[in-house]
C-alpha positions in Angstrom: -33.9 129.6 48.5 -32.1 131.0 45.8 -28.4 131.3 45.6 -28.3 135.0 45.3 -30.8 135.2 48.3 -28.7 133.3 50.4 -25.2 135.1 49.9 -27.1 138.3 50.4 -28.3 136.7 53.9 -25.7 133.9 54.9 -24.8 135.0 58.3 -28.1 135.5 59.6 -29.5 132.6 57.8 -26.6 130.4 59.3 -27.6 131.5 63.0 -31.1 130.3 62.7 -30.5 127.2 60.8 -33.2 124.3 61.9 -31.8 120.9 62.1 -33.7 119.8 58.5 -31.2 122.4 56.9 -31.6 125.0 54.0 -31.9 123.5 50.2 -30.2 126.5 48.2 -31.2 126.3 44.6 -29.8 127.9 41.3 -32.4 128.6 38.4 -34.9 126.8 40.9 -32.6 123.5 41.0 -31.2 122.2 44.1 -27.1 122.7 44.1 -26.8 122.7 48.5 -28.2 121.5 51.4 -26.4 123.3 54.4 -27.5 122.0 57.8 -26.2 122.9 61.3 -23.8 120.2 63.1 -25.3 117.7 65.7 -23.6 119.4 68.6 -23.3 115.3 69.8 -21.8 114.4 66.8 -19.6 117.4 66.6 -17.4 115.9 69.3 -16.3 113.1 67.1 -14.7 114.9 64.5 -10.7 114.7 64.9 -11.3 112.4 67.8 -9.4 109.8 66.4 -6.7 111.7 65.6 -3.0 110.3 65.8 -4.9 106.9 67.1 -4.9 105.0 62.9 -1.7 103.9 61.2 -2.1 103.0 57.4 0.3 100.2 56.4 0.4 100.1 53.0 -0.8 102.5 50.4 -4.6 102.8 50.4 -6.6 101.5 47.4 -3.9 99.1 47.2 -4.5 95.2 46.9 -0.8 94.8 48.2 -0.3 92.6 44.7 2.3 93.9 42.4 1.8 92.6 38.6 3.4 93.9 35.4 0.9 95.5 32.8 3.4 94.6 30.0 3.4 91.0 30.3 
């Protein structure tokens, strides 16, 4: 479905999603995918909430070094 298709009919085309989704396509390439939620799933999401703790900085190796030496 083309972009301009699809902001000309989002709100309908939202309520009657299937659960394979709509491929929206500019100049007939694929840009989206938009898919409904698994309404199982949908219950996860924030469920950990205030339950992790991160320690140290993420992406960190918890090394420190000095680039100039």
């Amino acid at each position: 479905m083309s972009v301009s298709r699809f902001k000309e009919q989002c709100l309908s085309l939202v309520d009657t999603l299937d659960p394979e989704g709509l491929v929206i396509t500019k100049r007939g390439k694929p840009v989206a995918k938009v898919f409904p939620i698994n309404s199982e799933c949908s219950s996860l999401i924030g469920s950990l909430k205030g339950t992790l703790r991160i320690h140290r900085a993420l992406g960190s190796t918890g090394l420190k070094w000095d680039a100039e030496s």
